[in-house]
PDB file with SEQRES, HELIX, SHEET and CRYST1 records, atoms N, CA, C and O in Angstrom:
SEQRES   1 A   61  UNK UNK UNK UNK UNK UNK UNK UNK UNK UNK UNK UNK UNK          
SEQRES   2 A   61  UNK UNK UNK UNK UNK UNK UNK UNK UNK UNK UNK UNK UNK          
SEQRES   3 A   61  UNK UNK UNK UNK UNK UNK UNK UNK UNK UNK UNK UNK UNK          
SEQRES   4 A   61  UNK UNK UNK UNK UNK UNK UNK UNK UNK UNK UNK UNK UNK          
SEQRES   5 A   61  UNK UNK UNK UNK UNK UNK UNK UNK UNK                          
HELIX    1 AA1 UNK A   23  UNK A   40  1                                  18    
HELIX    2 AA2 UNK A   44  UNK A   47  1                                   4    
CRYST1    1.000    1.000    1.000  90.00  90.00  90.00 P 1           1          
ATOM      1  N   UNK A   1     142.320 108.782 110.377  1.00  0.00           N  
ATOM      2  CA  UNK A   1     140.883 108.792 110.609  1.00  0.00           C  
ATOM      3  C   UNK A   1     140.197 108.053 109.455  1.00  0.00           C  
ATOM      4  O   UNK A   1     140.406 108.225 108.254  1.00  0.00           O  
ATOM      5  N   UNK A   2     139.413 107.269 109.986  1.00  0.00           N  
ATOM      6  CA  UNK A   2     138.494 106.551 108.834  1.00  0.00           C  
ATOM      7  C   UNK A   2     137.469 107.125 108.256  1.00  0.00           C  
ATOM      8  O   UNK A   2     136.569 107.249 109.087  1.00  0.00           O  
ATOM      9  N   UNK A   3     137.238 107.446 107.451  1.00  0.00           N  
ATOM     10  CA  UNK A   3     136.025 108.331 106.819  1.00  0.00           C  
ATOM     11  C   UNK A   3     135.000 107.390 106.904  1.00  0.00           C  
ATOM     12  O   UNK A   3     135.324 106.216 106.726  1.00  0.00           O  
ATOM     13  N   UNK A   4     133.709 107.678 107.161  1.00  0.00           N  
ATOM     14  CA  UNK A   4     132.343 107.529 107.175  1.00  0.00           C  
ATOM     15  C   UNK A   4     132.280 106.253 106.472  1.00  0.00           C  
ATOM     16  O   UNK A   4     133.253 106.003 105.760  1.00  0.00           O  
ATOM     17  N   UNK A   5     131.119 105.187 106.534  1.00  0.00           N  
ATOM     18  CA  UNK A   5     130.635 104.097 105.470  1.00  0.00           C  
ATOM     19  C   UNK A   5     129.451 104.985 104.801  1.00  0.00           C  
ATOM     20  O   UNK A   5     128.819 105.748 105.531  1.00  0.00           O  
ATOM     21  N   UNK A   6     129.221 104.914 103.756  1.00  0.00           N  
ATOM     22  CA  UNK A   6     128.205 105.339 103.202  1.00  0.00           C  
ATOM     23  C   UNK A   6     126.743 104.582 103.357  1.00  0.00           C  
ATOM     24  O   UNK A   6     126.806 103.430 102.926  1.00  0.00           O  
ATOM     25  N   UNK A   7     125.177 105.023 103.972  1.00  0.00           N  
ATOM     26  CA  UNK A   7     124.367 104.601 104.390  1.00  0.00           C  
ATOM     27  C   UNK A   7     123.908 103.174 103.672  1.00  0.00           C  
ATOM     28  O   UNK A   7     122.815 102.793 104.089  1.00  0.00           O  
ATOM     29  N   UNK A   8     124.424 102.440 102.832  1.00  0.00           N  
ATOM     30  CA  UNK A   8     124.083 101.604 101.596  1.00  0.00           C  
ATOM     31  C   UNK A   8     125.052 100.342 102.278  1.00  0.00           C  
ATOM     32  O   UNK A   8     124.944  99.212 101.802  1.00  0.00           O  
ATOM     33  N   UNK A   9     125.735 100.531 103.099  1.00  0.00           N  
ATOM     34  CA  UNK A   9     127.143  99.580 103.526  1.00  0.00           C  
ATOM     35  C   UNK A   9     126.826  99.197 104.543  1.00  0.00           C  
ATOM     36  O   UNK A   9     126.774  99.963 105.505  1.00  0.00           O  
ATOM     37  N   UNK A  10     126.460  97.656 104.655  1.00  0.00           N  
ATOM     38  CA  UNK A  10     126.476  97.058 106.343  1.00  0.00           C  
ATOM     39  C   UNK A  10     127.594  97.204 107.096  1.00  0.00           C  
ATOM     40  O   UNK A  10     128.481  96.360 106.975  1.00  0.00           O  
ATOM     41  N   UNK A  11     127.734  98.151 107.885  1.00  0.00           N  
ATOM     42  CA  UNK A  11     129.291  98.268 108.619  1.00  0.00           C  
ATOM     43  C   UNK A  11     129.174  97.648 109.698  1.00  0.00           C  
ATOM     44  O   UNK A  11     128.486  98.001 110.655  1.00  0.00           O  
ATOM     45  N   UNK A  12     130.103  96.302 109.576  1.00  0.00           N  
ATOM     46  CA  UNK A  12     130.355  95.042 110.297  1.00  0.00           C  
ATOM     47  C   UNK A  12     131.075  95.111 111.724  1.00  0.00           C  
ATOM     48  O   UNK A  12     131.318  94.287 112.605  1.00  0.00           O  
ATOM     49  N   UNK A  13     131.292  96.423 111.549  1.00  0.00           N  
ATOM     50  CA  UNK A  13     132.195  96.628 112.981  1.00  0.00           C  
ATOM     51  C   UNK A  13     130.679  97.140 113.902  1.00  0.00           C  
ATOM     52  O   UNK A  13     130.903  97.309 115.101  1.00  0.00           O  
ATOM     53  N   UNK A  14     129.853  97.280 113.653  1.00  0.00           N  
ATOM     54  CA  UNK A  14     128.583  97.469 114.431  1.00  0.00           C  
ATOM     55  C   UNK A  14     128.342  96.355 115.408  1.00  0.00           C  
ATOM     56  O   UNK A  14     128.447  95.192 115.019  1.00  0.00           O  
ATOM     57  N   UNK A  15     128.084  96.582 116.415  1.00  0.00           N  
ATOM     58  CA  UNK A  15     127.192  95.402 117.321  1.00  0.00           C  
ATOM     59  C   UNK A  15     126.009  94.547 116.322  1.00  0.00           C  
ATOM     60  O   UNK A  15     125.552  95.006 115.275  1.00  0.00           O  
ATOM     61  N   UNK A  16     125.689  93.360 116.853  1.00  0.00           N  
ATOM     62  CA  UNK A  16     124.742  93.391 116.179  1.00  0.00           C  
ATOM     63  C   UNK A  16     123.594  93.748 116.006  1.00  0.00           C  
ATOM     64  O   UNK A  16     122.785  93.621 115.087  1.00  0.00           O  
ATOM     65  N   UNK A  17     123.583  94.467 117.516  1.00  0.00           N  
ATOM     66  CA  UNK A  17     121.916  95.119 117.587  1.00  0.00           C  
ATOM     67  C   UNK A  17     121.724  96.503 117.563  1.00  0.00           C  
ATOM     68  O   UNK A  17     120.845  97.083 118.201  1.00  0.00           O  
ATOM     69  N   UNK A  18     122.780  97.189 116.615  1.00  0.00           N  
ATOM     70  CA  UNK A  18     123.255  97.979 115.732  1.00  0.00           C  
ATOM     71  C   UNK A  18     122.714  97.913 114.924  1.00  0.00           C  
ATOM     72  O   UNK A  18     121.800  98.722 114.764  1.00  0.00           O  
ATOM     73  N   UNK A  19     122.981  96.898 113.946  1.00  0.00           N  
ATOM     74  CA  UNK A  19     122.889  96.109 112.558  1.00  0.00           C  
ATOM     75  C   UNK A  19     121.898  95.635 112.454  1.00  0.00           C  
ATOM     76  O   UNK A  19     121.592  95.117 111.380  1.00  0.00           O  
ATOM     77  N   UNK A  20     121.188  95.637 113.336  1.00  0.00           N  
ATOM     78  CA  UNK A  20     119.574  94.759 113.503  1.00  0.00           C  
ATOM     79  C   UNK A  20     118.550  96.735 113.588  1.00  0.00           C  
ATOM     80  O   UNK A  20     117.454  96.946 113.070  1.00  0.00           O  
ATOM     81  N   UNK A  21     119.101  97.425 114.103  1.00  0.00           N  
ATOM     82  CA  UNK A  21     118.112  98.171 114.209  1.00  0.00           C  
ATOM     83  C   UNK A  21     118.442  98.949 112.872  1.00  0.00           C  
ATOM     84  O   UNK A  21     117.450  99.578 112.504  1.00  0.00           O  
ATOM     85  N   UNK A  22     119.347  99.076 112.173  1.00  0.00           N  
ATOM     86  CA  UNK A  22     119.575  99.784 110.768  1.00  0.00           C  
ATOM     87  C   UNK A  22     118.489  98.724 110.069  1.00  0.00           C  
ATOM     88  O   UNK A  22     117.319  99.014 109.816  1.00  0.00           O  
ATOM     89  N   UNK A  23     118.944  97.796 109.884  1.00  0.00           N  
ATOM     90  CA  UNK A  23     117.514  96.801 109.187  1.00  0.00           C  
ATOM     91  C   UNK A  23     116.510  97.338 109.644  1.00  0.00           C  
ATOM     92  O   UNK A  23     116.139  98.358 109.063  1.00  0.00           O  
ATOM     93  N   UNK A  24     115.853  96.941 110.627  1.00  0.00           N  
ATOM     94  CA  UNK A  24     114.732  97.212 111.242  1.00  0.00           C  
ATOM     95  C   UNK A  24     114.385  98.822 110.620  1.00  0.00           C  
ATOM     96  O   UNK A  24     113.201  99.158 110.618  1.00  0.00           O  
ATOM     97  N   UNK A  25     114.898  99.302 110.362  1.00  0.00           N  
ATOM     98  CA  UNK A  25     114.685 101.078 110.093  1.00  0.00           C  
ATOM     99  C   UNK A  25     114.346 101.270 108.387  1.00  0.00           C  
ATOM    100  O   UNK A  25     113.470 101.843 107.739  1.00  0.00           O  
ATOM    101  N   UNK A  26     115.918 100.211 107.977  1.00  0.00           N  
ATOM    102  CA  UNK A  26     115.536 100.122 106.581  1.00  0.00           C  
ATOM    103  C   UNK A  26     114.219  99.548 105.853  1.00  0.00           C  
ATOM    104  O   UNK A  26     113.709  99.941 104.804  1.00  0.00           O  
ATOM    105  N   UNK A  27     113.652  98.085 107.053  1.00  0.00           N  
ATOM    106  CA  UNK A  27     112.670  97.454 106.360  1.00  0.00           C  
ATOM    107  C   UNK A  27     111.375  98.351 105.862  1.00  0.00           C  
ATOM    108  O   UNK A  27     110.800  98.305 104.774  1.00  0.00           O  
ATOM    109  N   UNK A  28     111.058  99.321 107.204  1.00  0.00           N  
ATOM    110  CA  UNK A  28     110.468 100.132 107.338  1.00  0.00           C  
ATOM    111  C   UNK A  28     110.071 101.348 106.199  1.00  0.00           C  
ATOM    112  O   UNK A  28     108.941 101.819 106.068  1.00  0.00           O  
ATOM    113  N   UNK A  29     111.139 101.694 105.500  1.00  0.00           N  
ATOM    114  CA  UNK A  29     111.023 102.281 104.344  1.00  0.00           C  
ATOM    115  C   UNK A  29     110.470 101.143 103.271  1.00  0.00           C  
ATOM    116  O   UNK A  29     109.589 101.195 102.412  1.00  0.00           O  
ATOM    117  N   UNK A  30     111.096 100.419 103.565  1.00  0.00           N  
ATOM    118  CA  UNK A  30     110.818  99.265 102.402  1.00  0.00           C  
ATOM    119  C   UNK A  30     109.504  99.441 101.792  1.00  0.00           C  
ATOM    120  O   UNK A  30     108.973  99.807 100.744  1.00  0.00           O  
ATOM    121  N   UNK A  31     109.145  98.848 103.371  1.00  0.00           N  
ATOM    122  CA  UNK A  31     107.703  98.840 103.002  1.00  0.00           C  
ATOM    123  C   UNK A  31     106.473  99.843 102.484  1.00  0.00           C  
ATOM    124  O   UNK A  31     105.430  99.656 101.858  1.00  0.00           O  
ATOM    125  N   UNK A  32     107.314 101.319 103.230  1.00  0.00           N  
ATOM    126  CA  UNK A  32     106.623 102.063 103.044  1.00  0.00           C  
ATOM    127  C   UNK A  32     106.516 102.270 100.923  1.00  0.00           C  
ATOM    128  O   UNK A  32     105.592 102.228 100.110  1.00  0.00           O  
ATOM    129  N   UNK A  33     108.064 102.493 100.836  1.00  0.00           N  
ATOM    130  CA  UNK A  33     108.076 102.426  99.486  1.00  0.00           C  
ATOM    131  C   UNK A  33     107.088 101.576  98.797  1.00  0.00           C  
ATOM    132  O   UNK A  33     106.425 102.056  97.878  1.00  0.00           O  
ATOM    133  N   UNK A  34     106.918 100.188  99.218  1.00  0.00           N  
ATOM    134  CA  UNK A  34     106.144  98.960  98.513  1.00  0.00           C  
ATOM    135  C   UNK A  34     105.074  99.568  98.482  1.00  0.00           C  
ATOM    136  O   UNK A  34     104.523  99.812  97.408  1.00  0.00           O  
ATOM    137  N   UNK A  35     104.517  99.971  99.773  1.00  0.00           N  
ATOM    138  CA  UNK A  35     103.106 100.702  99.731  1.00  0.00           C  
ATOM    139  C   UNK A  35     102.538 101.747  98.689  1.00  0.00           C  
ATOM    140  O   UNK A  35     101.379 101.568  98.313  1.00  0.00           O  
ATOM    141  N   UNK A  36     103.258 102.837  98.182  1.00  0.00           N  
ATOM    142  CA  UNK A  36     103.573 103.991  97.441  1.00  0.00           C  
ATOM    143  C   UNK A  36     103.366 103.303  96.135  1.00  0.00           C  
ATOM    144  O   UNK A  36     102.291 103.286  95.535  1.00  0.00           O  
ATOM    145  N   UNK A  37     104.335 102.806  95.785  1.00  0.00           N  
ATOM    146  CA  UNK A  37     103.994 101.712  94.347  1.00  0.00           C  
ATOM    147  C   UNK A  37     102.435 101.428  93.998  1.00  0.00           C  
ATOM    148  O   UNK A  37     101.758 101.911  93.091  1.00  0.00           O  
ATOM    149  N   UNK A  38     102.049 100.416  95.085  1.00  0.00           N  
ATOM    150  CA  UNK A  38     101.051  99.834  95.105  1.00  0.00           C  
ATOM    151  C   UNK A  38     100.107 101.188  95.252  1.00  0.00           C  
ATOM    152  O   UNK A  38      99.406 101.304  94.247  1.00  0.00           O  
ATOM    153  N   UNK A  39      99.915 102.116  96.100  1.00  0.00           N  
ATOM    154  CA  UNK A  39      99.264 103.078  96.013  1.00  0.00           C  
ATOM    155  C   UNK A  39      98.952 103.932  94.362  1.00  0.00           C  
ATOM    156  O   UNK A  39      98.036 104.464  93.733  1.00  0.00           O  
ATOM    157  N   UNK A  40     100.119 103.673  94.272  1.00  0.00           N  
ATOM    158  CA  UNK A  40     100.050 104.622  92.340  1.00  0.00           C  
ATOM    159  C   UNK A  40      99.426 103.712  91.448  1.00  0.00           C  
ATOM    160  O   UNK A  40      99.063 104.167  90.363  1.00  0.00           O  
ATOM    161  N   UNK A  41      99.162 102.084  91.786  1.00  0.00           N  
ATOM    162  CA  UNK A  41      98.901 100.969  90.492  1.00  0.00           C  
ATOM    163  C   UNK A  41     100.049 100.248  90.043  1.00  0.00           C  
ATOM    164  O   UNK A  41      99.947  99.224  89.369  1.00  0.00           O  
ATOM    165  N   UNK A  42     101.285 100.814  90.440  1.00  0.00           N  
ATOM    166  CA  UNK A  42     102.170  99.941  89.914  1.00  0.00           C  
ATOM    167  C   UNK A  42     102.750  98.784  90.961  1.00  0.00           C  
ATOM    168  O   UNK A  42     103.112  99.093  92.096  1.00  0.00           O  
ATOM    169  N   UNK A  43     102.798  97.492  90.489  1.00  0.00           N  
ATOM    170  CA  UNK A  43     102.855  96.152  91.036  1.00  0.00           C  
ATOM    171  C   UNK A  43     104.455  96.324  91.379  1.00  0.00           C  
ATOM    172  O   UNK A  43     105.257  96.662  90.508  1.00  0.00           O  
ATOM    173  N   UNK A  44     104.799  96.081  92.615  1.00  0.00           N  
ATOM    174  CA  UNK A  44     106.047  95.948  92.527  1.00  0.00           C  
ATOM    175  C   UNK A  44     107.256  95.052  92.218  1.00  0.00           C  
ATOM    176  O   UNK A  44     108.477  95.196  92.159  1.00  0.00           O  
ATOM    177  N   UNK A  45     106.340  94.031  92.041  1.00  0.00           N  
ATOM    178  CA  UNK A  45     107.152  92.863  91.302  1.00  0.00           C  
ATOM    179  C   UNK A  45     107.878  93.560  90.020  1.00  0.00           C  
ATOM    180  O   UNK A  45     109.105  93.587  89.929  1.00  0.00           O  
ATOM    181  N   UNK A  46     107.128  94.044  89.169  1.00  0.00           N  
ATOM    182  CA  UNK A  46     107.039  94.439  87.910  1.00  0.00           C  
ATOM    183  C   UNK A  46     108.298  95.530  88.242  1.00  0.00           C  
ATOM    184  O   UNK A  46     109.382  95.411  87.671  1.00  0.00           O  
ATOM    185  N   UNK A  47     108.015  96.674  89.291  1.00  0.00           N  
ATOM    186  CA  UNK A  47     108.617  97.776  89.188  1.00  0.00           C  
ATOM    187  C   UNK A  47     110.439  97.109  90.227  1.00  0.00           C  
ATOM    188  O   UNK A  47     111.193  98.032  90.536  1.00  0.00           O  
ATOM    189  N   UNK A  48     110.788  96.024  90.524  1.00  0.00           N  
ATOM    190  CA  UNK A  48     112.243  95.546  91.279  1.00  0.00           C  
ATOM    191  C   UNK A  48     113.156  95.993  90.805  1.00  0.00           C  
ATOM    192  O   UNK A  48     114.255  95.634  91.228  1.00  0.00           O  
ATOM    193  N   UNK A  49     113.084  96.759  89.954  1.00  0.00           N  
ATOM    194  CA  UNK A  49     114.667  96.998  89.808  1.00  0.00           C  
ATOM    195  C   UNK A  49     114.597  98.516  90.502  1.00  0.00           C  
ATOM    196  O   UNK A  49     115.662  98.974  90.915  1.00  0.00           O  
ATOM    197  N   UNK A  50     113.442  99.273  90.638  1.00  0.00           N  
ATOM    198  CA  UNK A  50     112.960 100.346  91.417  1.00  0.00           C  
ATOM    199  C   UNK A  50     113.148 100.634  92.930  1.00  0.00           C  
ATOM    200  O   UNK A  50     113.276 101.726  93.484  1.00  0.00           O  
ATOM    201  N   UNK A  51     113.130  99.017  93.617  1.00  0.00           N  
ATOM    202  CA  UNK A  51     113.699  98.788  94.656  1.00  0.00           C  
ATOM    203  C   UNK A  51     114.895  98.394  95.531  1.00  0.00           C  
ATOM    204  O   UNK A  51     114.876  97.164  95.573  1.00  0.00           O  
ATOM    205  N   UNK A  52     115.560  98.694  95.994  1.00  0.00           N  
ATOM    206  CA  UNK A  52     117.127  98.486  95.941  1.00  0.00           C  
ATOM    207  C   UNK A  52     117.253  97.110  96.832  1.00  0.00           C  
ATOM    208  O   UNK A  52     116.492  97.069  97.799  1.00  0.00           O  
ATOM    209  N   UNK A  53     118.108  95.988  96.635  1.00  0.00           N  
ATOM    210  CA  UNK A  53     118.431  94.911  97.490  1.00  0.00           C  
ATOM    211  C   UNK A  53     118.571  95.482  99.097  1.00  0.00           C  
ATOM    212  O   UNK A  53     119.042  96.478  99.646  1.00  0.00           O  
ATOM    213  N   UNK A  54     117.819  94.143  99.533  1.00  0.00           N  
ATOM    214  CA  UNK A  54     118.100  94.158 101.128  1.00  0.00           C  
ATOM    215  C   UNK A  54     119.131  94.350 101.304  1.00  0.00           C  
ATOM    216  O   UNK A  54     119.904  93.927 100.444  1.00  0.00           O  
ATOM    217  N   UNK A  55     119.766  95.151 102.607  1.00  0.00           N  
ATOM    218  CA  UNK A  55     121.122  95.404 102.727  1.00  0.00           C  
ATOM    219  C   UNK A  55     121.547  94.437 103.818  1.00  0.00           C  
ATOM    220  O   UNK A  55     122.648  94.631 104.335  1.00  0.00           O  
ATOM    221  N   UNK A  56     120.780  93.385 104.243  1.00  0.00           N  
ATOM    222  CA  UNK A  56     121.366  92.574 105.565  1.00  0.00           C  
ATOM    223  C   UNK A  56     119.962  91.443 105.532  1.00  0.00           C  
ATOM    224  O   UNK A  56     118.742  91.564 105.428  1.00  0.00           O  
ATOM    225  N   UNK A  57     120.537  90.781 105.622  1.00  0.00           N  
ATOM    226  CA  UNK A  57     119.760  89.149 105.678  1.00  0.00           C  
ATOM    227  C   UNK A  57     119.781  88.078 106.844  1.00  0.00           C  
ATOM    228  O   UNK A  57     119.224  87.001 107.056  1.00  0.00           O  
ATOM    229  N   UNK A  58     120.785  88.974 107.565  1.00  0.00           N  
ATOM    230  CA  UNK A  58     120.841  88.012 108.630  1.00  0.00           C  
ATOM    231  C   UNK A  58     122.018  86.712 108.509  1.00  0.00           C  
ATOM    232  O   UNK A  58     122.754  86.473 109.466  1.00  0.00           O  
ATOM    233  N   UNK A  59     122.078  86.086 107.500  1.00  0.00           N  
ATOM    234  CA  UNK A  59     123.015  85.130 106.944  1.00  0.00           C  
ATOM    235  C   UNK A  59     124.545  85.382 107.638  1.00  0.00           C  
ATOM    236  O   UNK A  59     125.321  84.590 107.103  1.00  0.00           O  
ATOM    237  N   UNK A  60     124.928  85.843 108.197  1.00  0.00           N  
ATOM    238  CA  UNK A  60     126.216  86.145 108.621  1.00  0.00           C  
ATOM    239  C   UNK A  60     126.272  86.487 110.336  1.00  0.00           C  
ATOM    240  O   UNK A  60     127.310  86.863 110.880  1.00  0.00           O  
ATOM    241  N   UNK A  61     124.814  86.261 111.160  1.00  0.00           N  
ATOM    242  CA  UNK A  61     125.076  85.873 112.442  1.00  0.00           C  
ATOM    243  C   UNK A  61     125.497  84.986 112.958  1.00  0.00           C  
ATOM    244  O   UNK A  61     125.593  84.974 114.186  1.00  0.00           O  
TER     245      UNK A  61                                                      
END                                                                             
């Protein structure tokens, strides 16, 4: 049995419209996070290392 990918891992054995709606879900926080930042005063440029890398770019369809 294969144990779980951990939520942080594009798991490639997904369809892609799998992999498109985990994005789609993730961006969603994204933004919300970006918002939150910006809500407190802090610029999020400034605060990136606060934000974790995109987990899927598309680059590999």
């Amino acid at each position: 049995m294969t144990p779980a990918l951990p939520d942080f891992v594009d798991d490639l054995s997904l369809p892609i419209e799998a992999r498109r709606a985990r994005w789609d879900e993730w961006m969603v926080l994204y933004e919300q996070g970006v918002a939150v930042l910006e809500a407190s005063g802090i610029d999020p440029v400034e605060a990136g290392y606060r934000i974790p890398d995109m987990p899927f770019d598309g680059t590999d369809v």
